[in-house]
Structures are given as structure tokens and as C-alpha cells.
N, C-alpha and C positions, 0 to 999 in steps of 0.2 A: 240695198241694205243687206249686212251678211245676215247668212240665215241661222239658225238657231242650229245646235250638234246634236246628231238624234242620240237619246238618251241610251242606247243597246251598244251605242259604239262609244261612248263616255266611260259605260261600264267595262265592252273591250279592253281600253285603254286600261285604266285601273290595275285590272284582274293581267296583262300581258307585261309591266313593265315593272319587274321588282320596285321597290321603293331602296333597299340597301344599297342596288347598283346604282339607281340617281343619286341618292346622297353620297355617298360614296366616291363618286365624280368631285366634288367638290369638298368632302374634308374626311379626317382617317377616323375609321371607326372599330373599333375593340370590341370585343367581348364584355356586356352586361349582366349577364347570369338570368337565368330563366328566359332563354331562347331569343333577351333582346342585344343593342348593341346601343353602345353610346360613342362622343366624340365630343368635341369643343363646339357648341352651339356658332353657326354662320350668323345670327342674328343680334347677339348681342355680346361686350367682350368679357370672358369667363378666365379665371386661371383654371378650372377643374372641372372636367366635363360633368352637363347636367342635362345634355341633350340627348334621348334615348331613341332610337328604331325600333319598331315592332316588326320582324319581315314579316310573321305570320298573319296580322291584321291589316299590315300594308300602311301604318300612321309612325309618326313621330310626335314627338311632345318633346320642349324645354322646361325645365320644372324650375331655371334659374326667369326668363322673360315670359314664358306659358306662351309662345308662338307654337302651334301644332297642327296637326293636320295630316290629310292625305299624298301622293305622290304627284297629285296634280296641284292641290295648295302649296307644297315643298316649290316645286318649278315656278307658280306662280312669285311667292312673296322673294327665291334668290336670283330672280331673273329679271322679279320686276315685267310680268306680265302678265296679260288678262288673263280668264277662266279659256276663252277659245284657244290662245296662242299656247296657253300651254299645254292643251290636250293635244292643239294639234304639231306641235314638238315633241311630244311623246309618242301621238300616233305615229310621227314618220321613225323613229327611232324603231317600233316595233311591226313596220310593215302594214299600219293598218288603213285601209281606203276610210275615211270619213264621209257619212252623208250628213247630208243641210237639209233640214227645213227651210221649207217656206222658202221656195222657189230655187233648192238644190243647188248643187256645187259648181262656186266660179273660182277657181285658186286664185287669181290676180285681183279680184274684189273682194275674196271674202278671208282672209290671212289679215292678221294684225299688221301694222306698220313695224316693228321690233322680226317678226317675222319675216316678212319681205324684204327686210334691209338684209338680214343674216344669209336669205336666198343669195342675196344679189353680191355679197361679199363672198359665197362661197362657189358662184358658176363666173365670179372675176378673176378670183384664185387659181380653177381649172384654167380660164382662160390664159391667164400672166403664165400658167406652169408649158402649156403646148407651144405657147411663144419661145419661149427660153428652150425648149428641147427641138425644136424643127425652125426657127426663121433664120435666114442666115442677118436678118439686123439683128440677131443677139448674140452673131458668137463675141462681140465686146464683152457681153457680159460671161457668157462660158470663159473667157480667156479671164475675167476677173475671178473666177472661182479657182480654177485649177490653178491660178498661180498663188492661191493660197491654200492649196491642198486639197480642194473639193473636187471629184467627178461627178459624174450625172446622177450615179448611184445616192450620193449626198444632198443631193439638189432635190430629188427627186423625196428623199425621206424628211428634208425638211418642206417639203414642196414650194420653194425657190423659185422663182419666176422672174419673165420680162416682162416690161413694156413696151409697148411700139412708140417711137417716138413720134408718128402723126399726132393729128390734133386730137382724133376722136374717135379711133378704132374700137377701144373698148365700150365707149357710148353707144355706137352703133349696135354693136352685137348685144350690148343689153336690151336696149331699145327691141330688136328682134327677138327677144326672150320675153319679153312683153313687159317689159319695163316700164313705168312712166318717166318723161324728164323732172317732174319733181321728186320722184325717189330716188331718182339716180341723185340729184343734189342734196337732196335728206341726208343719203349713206356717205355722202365727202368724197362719193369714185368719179362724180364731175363737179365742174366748177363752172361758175354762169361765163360765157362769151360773148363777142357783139353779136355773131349770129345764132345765139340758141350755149347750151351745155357742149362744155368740151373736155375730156380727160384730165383729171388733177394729175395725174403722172405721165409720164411721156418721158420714152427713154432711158429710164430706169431697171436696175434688180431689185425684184419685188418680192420683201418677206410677208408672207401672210402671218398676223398675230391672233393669238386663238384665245378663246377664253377659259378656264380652268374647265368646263367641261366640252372643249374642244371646236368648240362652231368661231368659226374667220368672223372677226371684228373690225378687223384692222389692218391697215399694210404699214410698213415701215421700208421707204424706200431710198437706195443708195446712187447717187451720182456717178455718171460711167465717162462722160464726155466732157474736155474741156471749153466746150462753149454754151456749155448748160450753165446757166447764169444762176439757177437756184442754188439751195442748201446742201450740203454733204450728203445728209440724210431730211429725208424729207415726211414727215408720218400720215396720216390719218385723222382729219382734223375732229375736234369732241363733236361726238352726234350721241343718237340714242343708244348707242350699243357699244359704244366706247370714252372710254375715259381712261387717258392713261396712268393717271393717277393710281388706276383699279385693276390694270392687267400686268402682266410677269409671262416678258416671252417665253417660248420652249413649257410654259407649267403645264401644257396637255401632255407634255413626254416625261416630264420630270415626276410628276404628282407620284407617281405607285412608287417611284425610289424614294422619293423626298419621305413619303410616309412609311417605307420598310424600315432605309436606315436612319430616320431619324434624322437626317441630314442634308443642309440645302448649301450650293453652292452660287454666288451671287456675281456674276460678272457684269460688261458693263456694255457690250453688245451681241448683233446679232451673230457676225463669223466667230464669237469668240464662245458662244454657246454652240454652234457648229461643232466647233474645234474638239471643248470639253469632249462631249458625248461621245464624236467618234474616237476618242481618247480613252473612251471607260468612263467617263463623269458622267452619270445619266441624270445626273441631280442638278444641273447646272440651269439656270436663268436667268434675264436680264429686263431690265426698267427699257420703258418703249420712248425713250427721249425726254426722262423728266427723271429728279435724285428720286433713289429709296424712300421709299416713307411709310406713315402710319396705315393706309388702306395696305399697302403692298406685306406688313409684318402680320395683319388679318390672313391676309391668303397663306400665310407661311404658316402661322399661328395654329390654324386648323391644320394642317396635313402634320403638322411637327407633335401636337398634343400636348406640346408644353411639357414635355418629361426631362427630368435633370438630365440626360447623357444625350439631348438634342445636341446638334452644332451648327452654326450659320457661320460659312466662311463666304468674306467678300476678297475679291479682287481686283484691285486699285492698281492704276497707272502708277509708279513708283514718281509721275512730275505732280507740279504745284496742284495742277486741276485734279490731280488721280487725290491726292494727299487731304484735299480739301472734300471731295467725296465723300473721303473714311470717316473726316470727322463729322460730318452729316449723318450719316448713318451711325454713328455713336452716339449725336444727339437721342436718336430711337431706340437706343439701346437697351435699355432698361424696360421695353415693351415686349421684352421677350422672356420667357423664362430661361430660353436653349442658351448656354455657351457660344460668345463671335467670337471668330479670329479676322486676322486678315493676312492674307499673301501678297507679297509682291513680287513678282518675277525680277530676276536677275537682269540689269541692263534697263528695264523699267520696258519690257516686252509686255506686251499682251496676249493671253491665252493661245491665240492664233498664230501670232509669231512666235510664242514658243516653238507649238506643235509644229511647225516647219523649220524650224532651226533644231531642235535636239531632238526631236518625235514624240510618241503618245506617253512617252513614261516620265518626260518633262514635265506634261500636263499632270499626269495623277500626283507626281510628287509636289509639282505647288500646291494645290490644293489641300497638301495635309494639314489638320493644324496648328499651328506654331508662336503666332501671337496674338496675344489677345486682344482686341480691337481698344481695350479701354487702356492696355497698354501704351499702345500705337498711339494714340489721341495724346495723354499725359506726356507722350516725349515726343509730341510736338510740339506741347505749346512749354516743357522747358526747354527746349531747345534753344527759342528765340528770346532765353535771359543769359545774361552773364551771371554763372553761377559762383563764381572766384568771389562775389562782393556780397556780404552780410544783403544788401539793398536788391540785386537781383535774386537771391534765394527766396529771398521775402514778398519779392514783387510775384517770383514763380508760384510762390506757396500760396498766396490769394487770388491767383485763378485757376492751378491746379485745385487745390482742395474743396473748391462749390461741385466742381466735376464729380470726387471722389465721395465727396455726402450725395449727390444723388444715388448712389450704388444702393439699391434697397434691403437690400441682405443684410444685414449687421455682422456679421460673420466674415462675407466677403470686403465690407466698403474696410473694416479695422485688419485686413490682410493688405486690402491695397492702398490702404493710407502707409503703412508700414514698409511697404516698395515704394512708394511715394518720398516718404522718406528719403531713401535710397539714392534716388534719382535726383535730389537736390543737394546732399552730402549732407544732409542733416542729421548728426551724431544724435542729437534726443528727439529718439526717435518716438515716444509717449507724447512730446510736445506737439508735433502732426498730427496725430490719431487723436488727441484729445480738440484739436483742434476743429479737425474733419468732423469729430460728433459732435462739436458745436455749432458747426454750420449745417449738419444734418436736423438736429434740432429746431434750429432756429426755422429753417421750409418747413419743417412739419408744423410748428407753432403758426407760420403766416401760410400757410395752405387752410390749414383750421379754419383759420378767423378769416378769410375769404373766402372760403367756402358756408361759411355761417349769416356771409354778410348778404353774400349771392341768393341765399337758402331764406325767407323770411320762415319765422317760428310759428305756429297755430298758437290762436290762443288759446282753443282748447281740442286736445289730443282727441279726445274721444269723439268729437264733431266730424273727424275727418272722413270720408268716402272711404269704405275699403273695397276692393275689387269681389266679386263674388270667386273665392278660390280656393280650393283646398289648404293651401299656404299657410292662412294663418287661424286653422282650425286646430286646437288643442288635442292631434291624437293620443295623447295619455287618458281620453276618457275613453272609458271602453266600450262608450255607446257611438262616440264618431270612428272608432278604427274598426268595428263590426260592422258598418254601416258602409265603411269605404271599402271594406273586403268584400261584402255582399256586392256591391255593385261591382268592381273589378271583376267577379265573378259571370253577373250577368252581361257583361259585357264582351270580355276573351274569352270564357266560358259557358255562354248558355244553355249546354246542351244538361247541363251539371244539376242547373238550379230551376229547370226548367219540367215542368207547369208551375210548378207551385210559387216562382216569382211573379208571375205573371199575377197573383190574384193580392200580392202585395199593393195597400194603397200609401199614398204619396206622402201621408202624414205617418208612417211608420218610421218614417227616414226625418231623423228630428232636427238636425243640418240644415242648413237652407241650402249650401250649392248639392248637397247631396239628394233634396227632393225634387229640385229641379232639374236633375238628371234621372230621377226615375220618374217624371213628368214628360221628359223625351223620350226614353224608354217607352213609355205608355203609347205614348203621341206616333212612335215610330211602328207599330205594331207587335208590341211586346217581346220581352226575350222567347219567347217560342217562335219568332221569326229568323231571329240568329242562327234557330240549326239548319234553317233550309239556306241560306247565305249569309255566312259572316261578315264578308267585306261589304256586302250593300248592307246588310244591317247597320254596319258600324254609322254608315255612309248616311246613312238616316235617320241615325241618333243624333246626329251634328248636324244635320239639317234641320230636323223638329227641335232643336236646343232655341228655348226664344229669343240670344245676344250670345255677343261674345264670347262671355265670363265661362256663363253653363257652354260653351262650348269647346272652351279651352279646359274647362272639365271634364267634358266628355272624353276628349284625346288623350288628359293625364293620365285616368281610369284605365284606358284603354292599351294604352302601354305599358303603365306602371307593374312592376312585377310583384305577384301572390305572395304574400307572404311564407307561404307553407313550400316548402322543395317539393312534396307527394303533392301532387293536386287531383284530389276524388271525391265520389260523389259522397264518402263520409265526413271531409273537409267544407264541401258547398252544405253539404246535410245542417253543420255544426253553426253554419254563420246564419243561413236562413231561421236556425231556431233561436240564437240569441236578439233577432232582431227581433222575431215574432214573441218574443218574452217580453222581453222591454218593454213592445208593444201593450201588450197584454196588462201587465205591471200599472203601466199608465192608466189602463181605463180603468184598471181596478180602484188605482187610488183615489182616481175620476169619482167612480161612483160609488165607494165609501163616502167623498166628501156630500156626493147630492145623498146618501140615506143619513149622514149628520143633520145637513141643512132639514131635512122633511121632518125629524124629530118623530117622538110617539104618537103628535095628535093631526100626522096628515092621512090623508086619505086613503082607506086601506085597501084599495087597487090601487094606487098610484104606489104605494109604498112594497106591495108585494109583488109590483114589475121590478122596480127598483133592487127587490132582495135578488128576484132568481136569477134578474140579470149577473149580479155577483153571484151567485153561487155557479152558474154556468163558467164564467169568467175563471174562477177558481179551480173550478173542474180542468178546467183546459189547461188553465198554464200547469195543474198535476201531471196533465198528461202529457205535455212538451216537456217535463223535466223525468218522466219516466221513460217515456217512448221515445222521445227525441223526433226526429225527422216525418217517424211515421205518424206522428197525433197532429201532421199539419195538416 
């Protein structure tokens, strides 16, 4: 049974592996002002980023889904692994030996399964790479490289590989790596035989596919020999660490251009991704044997930010199957904010054959570009009318124009109903466009009313569960925005608000997700714990938090930025005292109502505690509204 991660090298890990560089891996993140950073949340789909980084706490928070957390929660929930696998994911990225409780470290027993698969895909990868550069059963495959323009140098930067055509070379050598044979068949790198696991590929050029933060998922493999009875290409079949529905070759090289320029280049294989890059296209990637689609615009979606001057150019075979691509990937179109084009190469070449027939400046100039995908789509499907007859205009214009009301823009869909126009020879041309918004209308009227039917109504609103969350707390009162300040404070700030938070009690904080985070606060050993360590402090706010809600609190607090640009200790001074006022305020009115209730004829010790209590009360809040910080 794996043993347990000693807690010193948990904390190692944390405190060694920025948290901006892991996220960051996986989507583009900008400048938030007040030392955080935001980006397009990976958890759930946003047009406008709400997802913020703290580097200096080491958390993130979404303020659109409230998924938050630390740098080892982050790996867990986009990786889809346990609390172990991704500490110790992170340990190895940062060098660190982990020790196990409770009977000490076995690597081959005590690593996750999602772990172990990623091992064994990436010492297959080493292995497929030394084959291809030293067996001479590969120079087949070296001579399929360089007669499309690759040398070793290329091979080598995409880490390009062979297969040995035996039955079970690379089974073996896993096996020796301490493999078991059911993880070898878990990973899809063997396949069951009569006598035992034998290598899914054999004889093959083996591209390793990575995943957006770089670790071998996958192979994508190409047929060398005409008596290889299998597929052209051959992939990786769905296990747990692949689905290719979810990867985009080349995005471990592409990601940092994708997200400079703003720009993704979308081809349709692996040489043709090759090709790009040594071209100068460093933005270029490709679908791992399955069309474009909605997970694949996610992974675009984050690195691109969805800003107006994005562009997504794809590039299509100029025949039937390249043409029919385009118009699949236009079905998705409108999932993106970025501007598509699409390129075709001249002669109906592929990136590859360009780059060998006119060189790398062939490649950069297809890629510029030049038509727009919704274009491209609309004149193909008038193409296939006769447009000379009243009857094919008309036939064209009822399936062009559903296309053209999809267009969400209003702005853009009544520009391109008006090219639309155009391209039928339709002289009135208000007759189109007024058309087009009526078929845009009509989806939004039956999208409504199916989504109303799907949705049953409460019968009564106020019954419903709300989450415990800041969200839908009315900060225009100016007792929940002092309250939310003060805690941000004792949270990123402790050292500010510190002793005198610490003697704050839970009923001060008149909020309920707001008490129940100065209840972990309490529970964690007070903000005068934060100046001795902030990152574990935090670490154990969100631990003593008692559910989710308070601890998706904790993270928002925790990132969310001060309202104030100066943040000092006459700022932390200012919030600790309007709370303690409020406070104050309350028990006063508290106990004006008990000296009403006790009237002239109660008890007159019972009633002269009652007075001095108020007259102290009153004394105090004079002196929090003279002295300010110092009468606390």
C-alpha cells in the first residue's frame, strides 16, 4: 500500500514550483494589477477572463466557477490526478527526492497509475528516438524523412522515432524498466498476444504526442513498408492519459507563440507541422486522427484570450475530404472569439510539399490570412446551385442564410449577409439581411423556449440553496465590503492587521461565508501565524475551512486584489476599526434594547450593570472614532 508523503516535502514542493509557471503551461496569463495575473479560466468556458494567479501566495481562484486552490490543487483538478501523483509531478519537475511514510519509498508501487503510464510513454519515446538514430532497420524511416526535407537535426527536435518491427522489443525493455504487463496494456504501448503482450507498433515512424504541458501521451504512428497490412497512420488507442479528442500535436512547442502572437496555425498532420515550424511557423498544430472540434477550441481558447485581433488559420487539402474539413471546423466557428481564415495551397499541396517544392517562404506566405473561413464555407455550398434560375438562388439562399444567422455579432452576421448577397447575384440586397435576422431570430426564440423546457422553474425562488459565496453578497453595504477588506487583509496581509485581528471574534463579521472564514482563520492558528509563514498559513486556512464553499472563500480572499493601490498599516488600521465600530454599534443597540425591556422597576443591580455596560461601550466606540487604531 503507498505510503503516505511526509509532510516537509509537501511543503518543499509548494514553496519550489512557482504556481504562474504551472499555470502558465497550460493557458496565457496577463497582468491583473496588484502583483496578480489572470487568464481564461481551464475549468469552465468564459468569454472574459475571471481566473486570477496570486504568485506571491502561491493560489489561484476563478471568481466566474470559484475552482481555486493551491499549485498542487491546480495539477490535481487539470490533470485529473490524485493529491500523490501530483505532488509527485511537481516533485520531479523541481528536483525533489520524496519520502513515504509508512514503510518508505518503492517508485513502481507507490506512483499513481496516470503516473506510471506517463513514465512509460516517455522512456518509449527515448527508446523509439535511439532506434531511429542508430538501427540500421530504420534507415527506411530516415530515408522517409529526408526525402521530405527533415535531417537528424529535425528528427531529433521533434523527437521522431522508430519502431523495430519485431514482435516485442519495446515490451521487453519496459518490462526491464520494471514494468508490469498490465500497465504496459493500460498505456495502449502493447497489445494482448497468444503468448503474453506484444508491441502495438512494429515497424513504424513514431511521433510522440505531448500534452499542452509537455509529458508523451501518445504516439502517432506512420506506415513505412508495403507489406504492413495495417493503417497509414496508426495512433494511440484512448487510455487514461489520452484522448484525442483533447490533444493538439506540436502545442508543447507552439503554446508560448500561440499566446505572444495571438495566433494559431491549424494544419492537418504530423510532417506538415514539421514543415511549418522549420519554416518560421512556430504556431502551427495538428488534430491526432480525429476533425477539429469543441475540446480542441478550449485548448486554443486559453492560450489565444479571446482578444479581437486573435487569428486561427487552418489549412485544408484543396480536394473533397480537405473541403469538407473546412466546413467542420466552421461548424465550430462561432466558439471562438479570434478571426478563422483558411489557406489552401496552390495545386492542393500540403504544407510539406510546399516546403519542398518552393521552400520556407512558400510556407510563411500560405499561412497569411486571406479568407475567411465563413467565407470559404458560404461558397461552397453556393456553388453546388445553379445560380442563372430564380429557383437555385432561392434554394442557395435557404441554406446559405441559417449559416449566416448563426454569425453572433450583429454587426458582422448584417456585413456578411450582405456579401451573401453578392455571391447569389441578388440585387436587393436588404431582402437577404432582413432575411438572415429572421432566421437569426427565430434560433434565439427556439433556443429560449428549449432551454426553458430543459430548465424546470422553482416554484418558489427564495427556497432555492444558494452556495455559501461571496458572489451573491450585496457589497454596496458598507458592512460586507469592510468585512471582505478586513479579511483580504488578514489573509495576504497579516503582518498589517496583526495582533489586534487575532482578538477579533466570529460574530464581528456579520456575513455568514465571511465568519466562517474568520472561524478558519481562528481554527488555523490566527493571523499572527501568517508572519511566521504565509504560504503554509494560507495552506491551513483552506484546510480548517469546514466544506467547499468556506474554502472557495478562502482562495477568493486570497487573491482577490486590495482595494486600496498604498497598502499600509494606516489602511489595515482603517478597516480593523470600522469593523470594530459596527461591532460596537450593535451591542450598543443590544443593550439599549435590554435597559428598555428592564424598565424603572427592575432590579437595581441588575439595571446598573446593564447602564455601565453602556456607558463603557460608549466610551469606546468615542475612543475608536477619536483615536482610531490606537483605542483598539
Amino acid at each position: 500500500m503507498a505510503g503516505r508523503i511526509n509532510d516537509e516535502d509537501v511543503k518543499a514542493v509548494r514553496d519550489a514550483v512557482p504556481i504562474d509557471a504551472v499555470v502558465s503551461e497550460y493557458l496565457q496569463l496577463r497582468n491583473a494589477g496588484g502583483g496578480n495575473l489572470k487568464g481564461l479560466c481551464p475549468f469552465h468556458d468564459e468569454k472574459s477572463p475571471s481566473f486570477q494567479v496570486s504568485p506571491s501566495k502561491g493560489f489561484f481562484h476563478c471568481f466566474g466557477c470559484q475552482e481555486g486552490g493551491d499549485t498542487i490543487t491546480f495539477v490535481m483538478k487539470i490533470d485529473h490526478l490524485t493529491f500523490s501523483e501530483a505532488v509527485e509531478r511537481l516533485a520531479a519537475q523541481a528536483g525533489i527526492t520524496l519520502r513515504y511514510e509508512e514503510g518508505g519509498y518503492n517508485p513502481s508501487h507507490q506512483r499513481g497509475e496516470r503516473i506510471r503510464l506517463i513514465e512509460a510513454h516517455k522512456i518509449a519515446a527515448q527508446f523509439y528516438q535511439e532506434q531511429l538514430a542508430t538501427s540500421p532497420e530504420a534507415e527506411i524511416g530516415r530515408v522517409f524523412l529526408a526525402e521530405r526535407g527533415f535531417d537528424q537535426a529535425a528528427a531529433e527536435h521533434f523527437s521522431v522515432g522508430y519502431s523495430p518491427a519485431g514482435w516485442d522489443h519495446l515490451t521487453r525493455y519496459l518490462r526491464g524498466k520494471g514494468f508490469s504487463d498490465k500497465e504496459l496494456i493500460t498505456s495502449g504501448l502493447s497489445q494482448d498476444g497468444r503468448r503474453g503482450p506484444i508491441d502495438r507498433f512494429r515497424g513504424r515512424l513514431m511521433w510522440p504526442i505531448r500534452d499542452i504541458g509537455g509529458e508523451v501521451v501518445g504516439f502517432g504512428a506512420r506506415r513505412l513498408r508495403e507489406d504492413d497490412n495495417g493503417p497509414k497512420y496508426l495512433n494511440t488507442p484512448e487510455t487514461a492519459i489520452y484522448k484525442k479528442s483533447q490533444v493538439l500535436y506540436g502545442i508543447d512547442l507552439a503554446k508560448k507563440e500561440i499566446a505572444k502572437s495571438s495566433r494559431a496555425v491549424v494544419v492537418e498532420g504530423y510532417t506538415d507541422v514539421m514543415a511549418c515550424h522549420l519554416a518560421g511557423v512556430t504556431t502551427a498544430i495538428a488534430t491526432c486522427g480525429t476533425a477539429f472540434g469543441g475540446d480542441h477550441i478550449k485548448i486554443l481558447r486559453r492560450l489565444l484570450m479571446d482578444n479581437g485581433s486573435a487569428r486561427v488559420i487552418f489549412t485544408f487539402d484543396g480536394d473533397a475530404a480537405g473541403q469538407k474539413a473546412a466546413l467542420r471546423a466552421f461548424e465550430d466557428d462561432q466558439k471562438f472569439a479570434a478571426e478563422t481564415f483558411i489557406a489552401i495551397a496552390p495545386d492542393g499541396m500540403d504544407p510539406c510539399e510546399l516546403r519542398l517544392a518552393k521552400g520556407d517562404d512558400a510556407v510563411v506566405d500560405l499561412v497569411q490570412p486571406r479568407t475567411p473561413l465563413f467565407e470559404f464555407a458560404l461558397r461552397q455550398i453556393v456553388s453546388r446551385y445553379d445560380l442563372e434560375t430564380p429557383a437555385g438562388r432561392a434554394a442557395a439562399l435557404d441554406e446559405a442564410g441559417p449559416v449566416v444567422a448563426r454569425i453572433k455579432n450583429t454587426g458582422a452576421q448584417h456585413e456578411v449577409a450582405v456579401q451573401l448577397a453578392g455571391m447569389l447575384g441578388i440585387l436587393d440586397t436588404q431582402f437577404v439581411v432582413k432575411r438572415v435576422a429572421q432566421l437569426a431570430r427565430w434560433a434565439r426564440d427556439k433556443g429560449g423556449r428549449q432551454q426553458n423546457e430543459r430548465r424546470p422553474q422553482p416554484l418558489y425562488e427564495e427556497a432555492q440553496p444558494r452556495p455559501l459565496s461571496g458572489a451573491p453578497l450585496n457589497l454596496r453595504n458598507p458592512a460586507y465590503a469592510t468585512e471582505r477588506e478586513l479579511l483580504k487583509l488578514a489573509l495576504q496581509r497579516p503582518e498589517l492587521v496583526s495582533p489586534a485581528f487575532d482578538a477579533y471574534g466570529v460574530d464581528e463579521f456579520t456575513a455568514p461565508p465571511y465568519a466562517a472564514v474568520r472561524q478558519a482563520i481562528l481554527d488555523a492558528g490566527g493571523a499572527e501565524y501568517g508572519m511566521q509563514d504565509p504560504q503554509a498559513y494560507l495552506v491551513r486556512v483552506r484546510e480548517a475551512a469546514p466544506d467547499d464553499s468556506v474554502r472557495a472563500m478562502v482562495t477568493e480572499l486570497a487573491v482577490e486584489a486590495i482595494l486600496r493601490r498604498t497598502v499600509d498599516a494606516n489602511y489595515a488600521g482603517e478597516q480593523l476599526v470600522w469593523v470594530r465600530r459596527r461591532a460596537v454599534d450593535r451591542r450598543i443597540r443590544d443593550v439599549q434594547g435590554s435597559l428598555a425591556r428592564l424598565g424603572q422597576h427592575a432590579d437595581p443591580g441588575q439595571l446598573a450593570a446593564v447602564q455601565e455596560e453602556l456607558m463603557i461601550l460608549q466610551r469606546y466606540n468615542r475612543a475608536l472614532q477619536d483615536r482610531g487604531a490606537a483605542a483598539l
